[in-house]
C-alpha positions in Angstrom: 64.7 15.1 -38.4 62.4 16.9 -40.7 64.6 15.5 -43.6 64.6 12.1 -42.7 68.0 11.6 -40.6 65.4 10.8 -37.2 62.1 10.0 -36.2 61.8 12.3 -32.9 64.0 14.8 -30.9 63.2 16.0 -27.2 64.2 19.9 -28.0 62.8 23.3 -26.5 60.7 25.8 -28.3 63.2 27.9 -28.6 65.9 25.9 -30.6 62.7 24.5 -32.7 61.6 28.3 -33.3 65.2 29.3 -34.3 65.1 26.5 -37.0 61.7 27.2 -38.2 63.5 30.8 -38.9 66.3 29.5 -40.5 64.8 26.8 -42.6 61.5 27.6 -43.4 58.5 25.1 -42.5 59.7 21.7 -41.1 57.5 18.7 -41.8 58.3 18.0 -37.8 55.6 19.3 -35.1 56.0 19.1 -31.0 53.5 16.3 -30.1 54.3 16.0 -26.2 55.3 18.6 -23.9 57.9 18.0 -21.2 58.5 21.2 -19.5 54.9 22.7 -19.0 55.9 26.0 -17.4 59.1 28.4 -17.8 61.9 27.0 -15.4 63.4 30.7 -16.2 64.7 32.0 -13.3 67.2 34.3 -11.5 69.5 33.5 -9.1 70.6 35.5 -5.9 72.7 34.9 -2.9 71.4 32.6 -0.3 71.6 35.5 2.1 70.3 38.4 -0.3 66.3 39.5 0.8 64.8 39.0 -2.7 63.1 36.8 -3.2 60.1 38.0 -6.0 60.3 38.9 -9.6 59.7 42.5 -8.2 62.7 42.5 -6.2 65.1 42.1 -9.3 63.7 44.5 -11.2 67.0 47.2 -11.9 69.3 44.8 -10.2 72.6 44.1 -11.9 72.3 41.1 -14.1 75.8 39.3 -14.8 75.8 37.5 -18.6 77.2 38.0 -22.0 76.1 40.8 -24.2 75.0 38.4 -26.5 73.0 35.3 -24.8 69.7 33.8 -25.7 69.2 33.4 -22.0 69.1 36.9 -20.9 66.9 37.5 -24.0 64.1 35.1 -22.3 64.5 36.4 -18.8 64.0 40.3 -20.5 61.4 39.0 -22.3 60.0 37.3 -18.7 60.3 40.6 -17.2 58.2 42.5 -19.6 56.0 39.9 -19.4 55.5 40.9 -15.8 55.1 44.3 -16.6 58.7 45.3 -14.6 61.6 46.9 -15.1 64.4 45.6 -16.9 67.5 44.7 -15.2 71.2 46.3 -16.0 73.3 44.0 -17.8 77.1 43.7 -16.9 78.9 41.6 -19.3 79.8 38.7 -18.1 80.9 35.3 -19.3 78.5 33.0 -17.9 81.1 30.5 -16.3 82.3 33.6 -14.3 78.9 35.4 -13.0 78.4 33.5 -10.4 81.7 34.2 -8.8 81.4 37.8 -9.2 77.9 37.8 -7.8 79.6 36.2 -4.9 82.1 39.0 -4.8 79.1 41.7 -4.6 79.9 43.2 -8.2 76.9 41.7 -9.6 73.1 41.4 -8.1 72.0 38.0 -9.9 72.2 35.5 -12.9 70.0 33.8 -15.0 69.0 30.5 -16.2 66.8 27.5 -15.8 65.5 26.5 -12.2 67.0 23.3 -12.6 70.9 24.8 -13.3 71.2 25.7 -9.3 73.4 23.0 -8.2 76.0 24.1 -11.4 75.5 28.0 -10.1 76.1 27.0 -6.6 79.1 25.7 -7.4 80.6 28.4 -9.9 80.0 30.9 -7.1 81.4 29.1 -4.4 78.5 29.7 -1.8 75.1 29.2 -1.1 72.5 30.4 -3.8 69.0 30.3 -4.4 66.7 30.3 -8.0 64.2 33.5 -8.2 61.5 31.7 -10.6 59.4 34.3 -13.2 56.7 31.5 -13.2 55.7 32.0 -16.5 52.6 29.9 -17.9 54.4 29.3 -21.6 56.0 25.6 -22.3 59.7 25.4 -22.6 60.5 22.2 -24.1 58.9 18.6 -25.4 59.1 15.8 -27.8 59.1 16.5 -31.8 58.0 13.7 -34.3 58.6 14.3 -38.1 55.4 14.5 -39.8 55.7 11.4 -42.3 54.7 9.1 -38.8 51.4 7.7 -38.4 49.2 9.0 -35.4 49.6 5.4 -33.8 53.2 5.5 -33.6 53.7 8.9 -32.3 50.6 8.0 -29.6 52.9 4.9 -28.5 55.9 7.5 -28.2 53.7 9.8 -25.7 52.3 7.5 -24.2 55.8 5.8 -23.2 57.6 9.1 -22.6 54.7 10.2 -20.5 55.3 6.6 -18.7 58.9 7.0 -18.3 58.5 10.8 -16.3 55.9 9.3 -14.1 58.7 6.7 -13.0 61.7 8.6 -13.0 59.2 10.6 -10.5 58.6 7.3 -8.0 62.5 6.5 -8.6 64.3 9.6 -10.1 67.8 7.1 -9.3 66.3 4.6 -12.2 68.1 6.6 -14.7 71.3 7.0 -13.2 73.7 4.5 -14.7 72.2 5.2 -18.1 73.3 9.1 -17.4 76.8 7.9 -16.4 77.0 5.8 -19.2 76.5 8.7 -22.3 77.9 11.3 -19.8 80.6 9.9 -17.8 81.4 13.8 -16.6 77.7 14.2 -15.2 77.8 14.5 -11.3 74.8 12.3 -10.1 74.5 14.0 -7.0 73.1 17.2 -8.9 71.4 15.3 -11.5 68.9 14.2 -8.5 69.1 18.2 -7.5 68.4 19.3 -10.4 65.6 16.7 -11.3 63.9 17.2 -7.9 64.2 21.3 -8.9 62.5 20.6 -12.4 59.7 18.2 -11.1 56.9 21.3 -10.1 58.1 22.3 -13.3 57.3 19.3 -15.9 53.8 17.9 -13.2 51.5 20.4 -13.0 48.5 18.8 -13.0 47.5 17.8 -16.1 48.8 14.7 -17.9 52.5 14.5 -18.4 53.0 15.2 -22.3 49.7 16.6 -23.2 49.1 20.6 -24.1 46.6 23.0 -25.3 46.4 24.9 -27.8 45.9 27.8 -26.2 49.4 27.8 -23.7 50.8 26.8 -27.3 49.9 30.3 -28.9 51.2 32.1 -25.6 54.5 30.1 -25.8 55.1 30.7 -29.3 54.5 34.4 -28.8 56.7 34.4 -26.0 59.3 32.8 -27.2 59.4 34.1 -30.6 59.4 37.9 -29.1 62.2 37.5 -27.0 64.6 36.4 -29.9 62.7 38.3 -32.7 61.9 35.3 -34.5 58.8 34.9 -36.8 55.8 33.6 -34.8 54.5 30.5 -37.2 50.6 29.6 -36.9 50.6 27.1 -33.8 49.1 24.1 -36.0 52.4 24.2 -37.5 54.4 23.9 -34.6 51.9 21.4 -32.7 49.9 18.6 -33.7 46.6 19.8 -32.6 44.5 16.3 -33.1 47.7 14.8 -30.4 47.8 18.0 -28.1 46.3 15.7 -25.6 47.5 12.4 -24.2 45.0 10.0 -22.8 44.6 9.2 -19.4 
């Protein structure tokens, strides 16, 4: 996109981070913000008693030695000052069934990734959230754009969560249509899971630049990837999106 081949992208922090490390600058800053809080969770049995951050601290965590997801959920729990859980490798399509079969405590991933969980491990699970306060991911515009445009953009993504919100079953056909393998039933779950996630009281797309300097330090710690200034990753004179 930077280089010309797009205008905008709807991509998280952390893939934009990893290319900011791999490339160098990118004339492309986040100008909207879809998912305002961390959806990073972990997931337990149904029947298990945790049900806090706290209570996962030292359990055993089922993923693959090498996953940016358990880096972020580490990097959640240092965040909340607790102890780190004990990794048993895992591959992620098989960690839920072993934490069904007892040999594993948990998984991790994104709130909204329950109804795919549920049905790896073959019974009832439910999402421990870390609740973080960071951003997670939002629409990029490449720099060459005039203000106005990228305002319109906001301004009509910002229009298109609040109606997916009064009719999350708008979108549906248009899902089937690019992914004919999508199961519509958890598309609604996991929409309805990600809501509190992407409302949270301010206006849909807008940010601050001080949750901005938080994420980026967040984010950027958990892979060990260079923290850029946050004007470079943000457009601070769009950060907010007018009522």
């Amino acid at each position: 996109m930077a280089a010309g081949g797009s205008d905008f992208c709807l991509t998280s922090v952390t893939h934009y981070l990893t290319a900011r490390a791999q490339a160098g600058d990118l004339a492309a800053r986040f100008v909207s913000v879809v998912v305002r809080r961390s959806p990073m969770s972990g997931f337990v049995l149904a029947t298990s008693p945790w049900a806090t951050p706290a209570d996962l601290a030292g359990r055993r965590l089922g993923a693959p030695l090498e996953s940016r997801m358990v880096s972020e959920f580490r990097a959640g729990m240092d965040m909340l000052g607790l102890a780190q859980p004990e990794l048993v490798p895992l591959d992620n399509s098989l960690a839920p069934a072993a934490m069904a079969r007892g040999e594993v405590d948990m998984v991790c991933d994104f709130v909204d990734l329950l109804p795919r969980i549920r049905r790896q491990a073959g019974v009832a699970v439910r999402p421990v959230p870390l609740g973080h306060d960071v951003y997670s991911s939002g629409l990029v515009a490449a720099d060459r754009l005039p203000d106005e445009l990228v305002a319109r953009v906001q301004q009509a993504m910002a229009a298109a969560l609040e109606a997916t919100r009064l009719d999350p079953e708008a979108g549906l056909d248009e899902l089937a249509r690019r992914y004919p393998d999508a199961d519509p039933i958890e598309a609604l779950e996991g929409w309805a899971l990600a809501e509190p996630y992407i409302f949270t009281g301010p206006t849909p797309g807008s940010s601050d630049p001080e949750t901005w300097a938080r994420t980026i330090a967040h984010i950027a710690g958990a892979h060990g990837l260079p923290a850029p200034e946050p004007e470079t990753v943000f457009r601070p004179e769009l950060a907010t999106v007018p009522h």
